[in-house]
C-alpha positions in Angstrom: 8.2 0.1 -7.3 10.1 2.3 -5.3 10.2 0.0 -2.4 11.7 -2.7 -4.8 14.5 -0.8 -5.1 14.5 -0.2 -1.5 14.5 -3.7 -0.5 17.1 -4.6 -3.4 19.4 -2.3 -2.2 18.8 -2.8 1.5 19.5 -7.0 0.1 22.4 -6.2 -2.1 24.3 -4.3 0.9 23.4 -7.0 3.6 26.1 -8.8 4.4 24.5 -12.1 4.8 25.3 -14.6 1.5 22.5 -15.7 -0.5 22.7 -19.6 0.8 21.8 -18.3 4.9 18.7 -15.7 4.6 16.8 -16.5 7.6 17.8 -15.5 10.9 16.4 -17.0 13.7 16.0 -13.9 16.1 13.1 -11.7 15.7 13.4 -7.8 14.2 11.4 -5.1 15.3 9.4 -2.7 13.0 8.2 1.0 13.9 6.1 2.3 11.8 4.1 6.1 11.5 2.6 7.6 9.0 1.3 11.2 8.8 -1.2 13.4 6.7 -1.6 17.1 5.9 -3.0 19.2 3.3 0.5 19.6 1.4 1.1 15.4 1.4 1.3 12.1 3.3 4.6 10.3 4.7 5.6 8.1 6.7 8.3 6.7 8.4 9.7 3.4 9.5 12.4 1.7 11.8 13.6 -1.8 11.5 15.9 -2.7 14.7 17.9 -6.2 14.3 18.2 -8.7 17.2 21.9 -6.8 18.3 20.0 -3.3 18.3 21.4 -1.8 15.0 18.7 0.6 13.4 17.8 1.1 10.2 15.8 4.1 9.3 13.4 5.1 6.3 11.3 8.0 5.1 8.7 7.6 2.8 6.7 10.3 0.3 3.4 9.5 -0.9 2.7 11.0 -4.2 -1.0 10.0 -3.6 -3.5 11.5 -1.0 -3.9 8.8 2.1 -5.1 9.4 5.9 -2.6 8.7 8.5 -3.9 5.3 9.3 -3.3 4.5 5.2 -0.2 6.2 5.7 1.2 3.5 8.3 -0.6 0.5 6.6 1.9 1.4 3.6 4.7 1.6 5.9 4.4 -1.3 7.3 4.1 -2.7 3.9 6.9 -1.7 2.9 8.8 -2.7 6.2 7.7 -6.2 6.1 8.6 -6.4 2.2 12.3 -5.1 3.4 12.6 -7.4 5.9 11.6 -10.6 3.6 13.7 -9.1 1.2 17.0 -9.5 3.9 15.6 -12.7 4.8 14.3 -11.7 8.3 11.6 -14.6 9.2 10.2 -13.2 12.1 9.3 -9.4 13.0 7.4 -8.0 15.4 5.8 -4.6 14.3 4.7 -1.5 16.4 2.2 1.1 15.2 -0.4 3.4 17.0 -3.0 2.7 14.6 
């Protein structure tokens, strides 16, 4: 749920119109994810063809390893980018 909002907000303040969605250069996704004994995060980049960044933190209310920590990330990147109409992304993790 929360990264429906995410991805509606990230869509509402593109500046792309609604008729052109797809862009034909590909985006790059970082993605890491991180566990401890007081909660799991991770965190995610997604870098546009002309190198602007765009940055996000996430919170897990829910206990996950590191490696489920950056399978949600990159989740939740690739929803964001399909959201913006991104139709290809190339995505980097260490897991």
């Amino acid at each position: 749920m929360k990264a429906q909002a995410l991805g509606d907000f990230l869509a509402e303040s593109s500046n792309t119109t609604p008729e052109v969605t797809t862009l034909s250069s590909s985006w790059n996704l970082f993605v890491d994810g991180s566990s401890t004994k007081d909660g799991s995060r991770a965190d995610l980049i997604i870098k546009n063809p002309q190198g602007m960044k765009q940055e996000h933190a996430l919170k897990f209310m829910f206990k996950v390893s590191n490696n489920e920590a950056e399978c949600e990330a990159l989740i939740v990147g690739i929803e964001l980018c399909y959201t913006t109409g991104v139709d290809s992304v190339k995505t980097y993790s260490d897991s």
